[in-house]
C-alpha positions in Angstrom: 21.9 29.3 -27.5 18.5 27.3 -27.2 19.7 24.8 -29.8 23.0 24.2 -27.3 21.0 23.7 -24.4 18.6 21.4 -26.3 21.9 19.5 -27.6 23.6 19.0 -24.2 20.0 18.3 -23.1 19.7 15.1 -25.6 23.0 13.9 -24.0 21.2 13.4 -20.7 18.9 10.6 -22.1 19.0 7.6 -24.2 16.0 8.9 -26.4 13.8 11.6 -27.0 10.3 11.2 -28.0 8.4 14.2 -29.9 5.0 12.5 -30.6 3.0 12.1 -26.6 0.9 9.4 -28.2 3.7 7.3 -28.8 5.2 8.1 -25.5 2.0 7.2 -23.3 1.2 4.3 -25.1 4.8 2.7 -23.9 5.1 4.4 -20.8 4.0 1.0 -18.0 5.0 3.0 -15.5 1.4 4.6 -15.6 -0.6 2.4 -14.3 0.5 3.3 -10.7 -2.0 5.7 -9.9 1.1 7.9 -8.1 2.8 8.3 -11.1 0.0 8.8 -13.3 -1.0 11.8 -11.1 2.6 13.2 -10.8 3.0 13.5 -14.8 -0.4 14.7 -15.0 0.5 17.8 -12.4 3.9 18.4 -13.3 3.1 19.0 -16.7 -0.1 21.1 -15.8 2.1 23.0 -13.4 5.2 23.1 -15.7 6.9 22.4 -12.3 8.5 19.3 -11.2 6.4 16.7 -9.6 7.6 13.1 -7.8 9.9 11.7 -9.8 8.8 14.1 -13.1 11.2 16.2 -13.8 10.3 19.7 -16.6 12.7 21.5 -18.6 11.7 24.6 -20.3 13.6 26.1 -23.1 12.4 29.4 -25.0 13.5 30.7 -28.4 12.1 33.5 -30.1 8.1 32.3 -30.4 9.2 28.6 -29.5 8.6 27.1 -26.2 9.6 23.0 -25.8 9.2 21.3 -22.8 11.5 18.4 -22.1 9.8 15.8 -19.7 11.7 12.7 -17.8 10.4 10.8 -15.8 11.6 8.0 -13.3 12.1 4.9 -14.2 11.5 5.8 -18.5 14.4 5.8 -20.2 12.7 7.6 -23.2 12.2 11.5 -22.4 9.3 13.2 -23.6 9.5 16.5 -26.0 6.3 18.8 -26.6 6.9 21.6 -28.8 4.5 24.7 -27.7 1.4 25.7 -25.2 -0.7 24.1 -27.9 0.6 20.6 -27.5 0.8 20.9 -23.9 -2.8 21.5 -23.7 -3.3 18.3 -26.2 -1.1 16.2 -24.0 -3.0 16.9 -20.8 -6.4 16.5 -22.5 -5.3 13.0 -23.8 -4.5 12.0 -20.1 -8.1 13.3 -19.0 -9.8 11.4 -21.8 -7.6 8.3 -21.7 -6.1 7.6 -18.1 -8.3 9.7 -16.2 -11.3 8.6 -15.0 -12.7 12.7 -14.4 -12.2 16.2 -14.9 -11.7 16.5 -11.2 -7.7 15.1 -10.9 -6.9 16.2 -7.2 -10.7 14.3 -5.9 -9.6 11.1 -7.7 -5.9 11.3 -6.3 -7.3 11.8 -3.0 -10.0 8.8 -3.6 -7.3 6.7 -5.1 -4.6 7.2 -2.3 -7.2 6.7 0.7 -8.0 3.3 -0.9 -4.7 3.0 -0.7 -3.7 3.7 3.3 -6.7 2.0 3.9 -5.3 -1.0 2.3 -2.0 -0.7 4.1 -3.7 -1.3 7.1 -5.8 -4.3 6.2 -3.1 -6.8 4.4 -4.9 -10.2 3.6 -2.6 -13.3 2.8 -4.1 -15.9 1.4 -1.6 -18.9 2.4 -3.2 -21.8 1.0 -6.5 -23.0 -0.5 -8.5 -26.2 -0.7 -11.3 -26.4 -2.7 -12.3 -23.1 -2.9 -12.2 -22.9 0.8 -9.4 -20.4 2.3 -7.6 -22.4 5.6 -5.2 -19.9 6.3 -5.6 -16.2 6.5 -2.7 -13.7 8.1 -4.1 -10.6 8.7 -2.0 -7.5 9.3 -4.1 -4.9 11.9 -2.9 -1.5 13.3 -3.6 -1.8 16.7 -2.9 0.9 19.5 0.0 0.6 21.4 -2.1 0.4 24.9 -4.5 -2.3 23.6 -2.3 -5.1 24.8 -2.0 -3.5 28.3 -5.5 -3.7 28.2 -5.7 -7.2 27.2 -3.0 -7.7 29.7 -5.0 -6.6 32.6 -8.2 -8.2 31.4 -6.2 -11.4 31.1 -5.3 -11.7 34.9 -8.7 -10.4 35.9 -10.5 -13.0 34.0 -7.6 -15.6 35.6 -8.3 -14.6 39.3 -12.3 -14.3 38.9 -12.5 -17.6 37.8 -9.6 -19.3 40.3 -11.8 -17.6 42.9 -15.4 -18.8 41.8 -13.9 -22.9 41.1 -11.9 -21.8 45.0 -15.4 -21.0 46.3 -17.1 -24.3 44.9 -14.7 -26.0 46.2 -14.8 -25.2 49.4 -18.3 -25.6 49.2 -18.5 -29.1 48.1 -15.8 -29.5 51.2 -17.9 -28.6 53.9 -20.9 -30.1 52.6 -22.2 -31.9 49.0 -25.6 -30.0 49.5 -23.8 -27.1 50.2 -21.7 -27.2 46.9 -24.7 -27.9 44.9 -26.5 -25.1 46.2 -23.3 -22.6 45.5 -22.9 -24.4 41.8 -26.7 -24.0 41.1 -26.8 -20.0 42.4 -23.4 -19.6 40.5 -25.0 -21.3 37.1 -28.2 -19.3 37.9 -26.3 -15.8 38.4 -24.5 -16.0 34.8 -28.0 -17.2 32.9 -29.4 -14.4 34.3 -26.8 -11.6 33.6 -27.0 -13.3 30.2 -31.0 -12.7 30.0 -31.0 -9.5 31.4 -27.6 -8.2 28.7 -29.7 -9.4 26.0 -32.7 -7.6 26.8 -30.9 -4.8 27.8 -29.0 -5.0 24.0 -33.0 -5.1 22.4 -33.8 -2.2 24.6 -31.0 -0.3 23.4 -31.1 -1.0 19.1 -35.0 -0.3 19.6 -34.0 3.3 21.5 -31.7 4.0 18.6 -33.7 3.1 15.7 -36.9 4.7 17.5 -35.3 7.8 17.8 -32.7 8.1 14.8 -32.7 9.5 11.4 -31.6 7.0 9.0 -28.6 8.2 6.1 -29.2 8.0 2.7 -28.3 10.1 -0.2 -31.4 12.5 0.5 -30.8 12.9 4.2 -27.7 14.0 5.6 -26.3 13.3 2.0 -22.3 14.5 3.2 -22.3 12.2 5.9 -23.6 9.4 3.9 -21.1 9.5 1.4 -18.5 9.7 4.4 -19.4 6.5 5.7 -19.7 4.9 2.9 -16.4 5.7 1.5 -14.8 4.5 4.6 -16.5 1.2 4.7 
């Protein structure tokens, strides 16, 4: 009966592969990291994974596994636990980067949503020097309300400072000066006065922070520097 199934199973594909070697070596589909990973747990899980599907047929002290996966028209055949094991240990010493599969699919795949959300398109070059860059943000849905409203507040403030000049100057040349001079005088100082309050401010922080490194707060180090 196993030797039917196998049979009708061999139908399914254009070609079996028995030796895993082989079938890595001409398998392009894994240098996607997604794929790579999917083979790598479905086969460790003997469950289907993504777009890796497992067949399991048992004989009397035989067990072969029958392994397709998406986009490969050659289907994989390991013959016994033993060859499994090898399979799976030739991925880790390979393809894999570390022991620890599930903490590099998670590394891998944050690189890649973070990537979704900064897109860089370089549209032409000139000596070396980039002149046009399209960048693709995620930006929160309220943020242009916001810019909206900051817009027409920015508009009327400065219609009513250039309306209160003029007036000034309309009345009287020494009185416009005057109003031009205080005006000029009011934004030089805010200016002064930010920047010193900006100083004041780093120096509290630094004066009274603990800096991160890889001996202190360790965890929240590698945090922040993972997502920079």
């Amino acid at each position: 009966r196993w030797q039917s199934d196998k049979n009708n199973k061999m139908h399914e594909f254009l070609n079996i592969e028995k030796d895993y070697r082989k079938w890595i070596s001409f398998n392009n589909l894994l240098g996607d990291f997604q794929k790579l990973y999917d083979l790598y747990t479905a086969v460790d899980t003997k469950q289907n994974k993504g777009g890796v599907s497992i067949d399991r047929y048992e004989s009397d002290n035989c067990i072969r596994f029958i392994i397709n996966q998406e986009g490969n028209s050659t289907a994989l055949e390991i013959e016994g636990e033993t060859n499994r094991t090898k399979f799976l240990a030739y991925l880790l010493e390979h393809y894999l980067p570390t022991n620890e599969v599930d903490k590099w699919y998670l590394s891998k795949k944050e690189k890649a949503d973070k990537s979704l959300n900064h897109i860089i398109t370089k549209a032409d070059t000139h000596n070396g020097i980039l002149e046009n860059i399209s960048q693709n943000w995620t930006i929160h849905p309220k943020e242009t309300m916001y810019y909206n409203f900051r817009v027409v507040f920015s508009v009327l403030a400065y219609l009513g400072v250039l309306g209160l000049i003029f007036n000034a100057f309309y009345e009287s040349t020494i009185k416009g000066f005057t109003i031009t001079l205080i005006i000029i005088s009011t934004v030089v100082t805010i200016f002064i006065l930010r920047k010193i309050a900006q100083g004041l401010f780093i120096g509290l922080m630094k004066g009274s922070s603990v800096k991160l490194n890889e001996n202190q707060y360790p965890e929240v180090f590698n945090i922040v520097k993972r997502q920079s």
